[in-house]
N, C-alpha and C positions, 0 to 999 in steps of 0.2 A: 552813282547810278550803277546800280545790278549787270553786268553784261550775259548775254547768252551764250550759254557754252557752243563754237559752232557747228559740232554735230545734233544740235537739240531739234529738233523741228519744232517750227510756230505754232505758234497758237491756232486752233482748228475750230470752226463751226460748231454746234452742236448738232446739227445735223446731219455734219461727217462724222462727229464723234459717237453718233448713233449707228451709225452706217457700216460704221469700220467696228462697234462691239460685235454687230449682227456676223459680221465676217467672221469674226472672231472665233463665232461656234462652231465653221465651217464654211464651205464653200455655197454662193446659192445664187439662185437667179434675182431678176431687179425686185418682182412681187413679191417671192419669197423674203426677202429684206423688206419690203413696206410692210409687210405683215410681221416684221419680226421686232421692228419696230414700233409698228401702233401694238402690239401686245406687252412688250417689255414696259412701255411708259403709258399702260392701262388709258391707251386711245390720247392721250395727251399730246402725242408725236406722233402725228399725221405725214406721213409725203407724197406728194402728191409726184406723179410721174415726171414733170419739167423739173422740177426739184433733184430727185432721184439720181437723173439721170444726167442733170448740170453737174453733181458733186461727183457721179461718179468719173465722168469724163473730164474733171479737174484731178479726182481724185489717181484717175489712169496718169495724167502728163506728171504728176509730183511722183509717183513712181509708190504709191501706197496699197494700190493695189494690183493688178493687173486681171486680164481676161482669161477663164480658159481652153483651151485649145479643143476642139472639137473630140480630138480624142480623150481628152480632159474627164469630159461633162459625162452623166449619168447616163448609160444607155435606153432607148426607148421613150426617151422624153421629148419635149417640143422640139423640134431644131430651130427652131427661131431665138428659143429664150436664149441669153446671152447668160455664164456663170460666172462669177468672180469670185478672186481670194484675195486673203489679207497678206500683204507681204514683209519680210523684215521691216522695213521702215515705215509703214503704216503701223506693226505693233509697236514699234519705238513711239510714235503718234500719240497714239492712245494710251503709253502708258505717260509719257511726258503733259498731255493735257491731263491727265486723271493726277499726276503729282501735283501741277496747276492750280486744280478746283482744289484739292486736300489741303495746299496751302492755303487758298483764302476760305475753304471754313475755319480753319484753326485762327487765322488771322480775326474773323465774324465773332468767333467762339470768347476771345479775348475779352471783346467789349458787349458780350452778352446777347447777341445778336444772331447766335445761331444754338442748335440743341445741343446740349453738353451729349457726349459720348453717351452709348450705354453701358 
C-alpha cells in the first residue's frame, strides 16, 4: 500500500477545490468566489452561501487560506464583505489534488474509459 508523503495535504472536496482555484486568480470576497465559480463550471458548480462559507471556515482552521485584514481589502468597498487569499499551503492543496485527478485520468485512460489526450 502506497503511503502519503507527510507534507502532502489530503484529499480536498471539490468544492474546495473550486474555491481555492477562484483564490487562485486573486484575492476576493465570498460572492465574488460564487460567481467565480458557477462561471468557470458554466453554472454546473453552484454554492450556495452555507456551503461557502462551511468550507471557508474549515478552509481558515487547515490554514489554506486566511482573511484579509482590513487594511488588506480594496478601498471604498463594502465593509461588511470579508476577502480571502490563497495561502502557501492551500496552493500546495490544489496542486496535489489536481496531480490526484491527473492520475486517475491517465489510470481511466488505460482501460478506455476516459478521452485520449488531444
Amino acid at each position: 500500500m502506497a503511503s502519503r508523503q507527510p507534507e502532502e495535504p489530503s484529499q480536498i472536496s471539490h468544492q474546495v477545490f473550486h474555491i481555492l482555484l477562484a483564490l487562485a486568480a486573486g484575492d476576493q470576497h465570498g460572492y465574488a468566489i460564487m460567481q467565480d465559480v458557477a462561471s468557470r463550471t458554466g453554472g454546473k458548480l453552484r454554492l450556495s452561501p452555507g456551503t461557502l462559507y462551511g468550507s471557508i471556515k474549515r478552509m481558515l482552521e487547515q490554514g489554506f487560506v486566511v482573511e484579509l485584514r482590513e487594511s488588506e481589502r480594496p478601498k471604498h468597498d463594502d465593509e461588511r464583505r470579508r476577502y480571502y487569499r490563497l495561502t502557501a499551503l492551500g496552493r500546495k492543496a490544489v496542486w496535489a489534488e489536481s496531480r490526484r485527478m491527473a492520475n486517475l485520468l491517465e489510470q481511466a485512460r488505460v482501460y478506455g474509459m476516459a478521452p485520449k489526450r488531444a
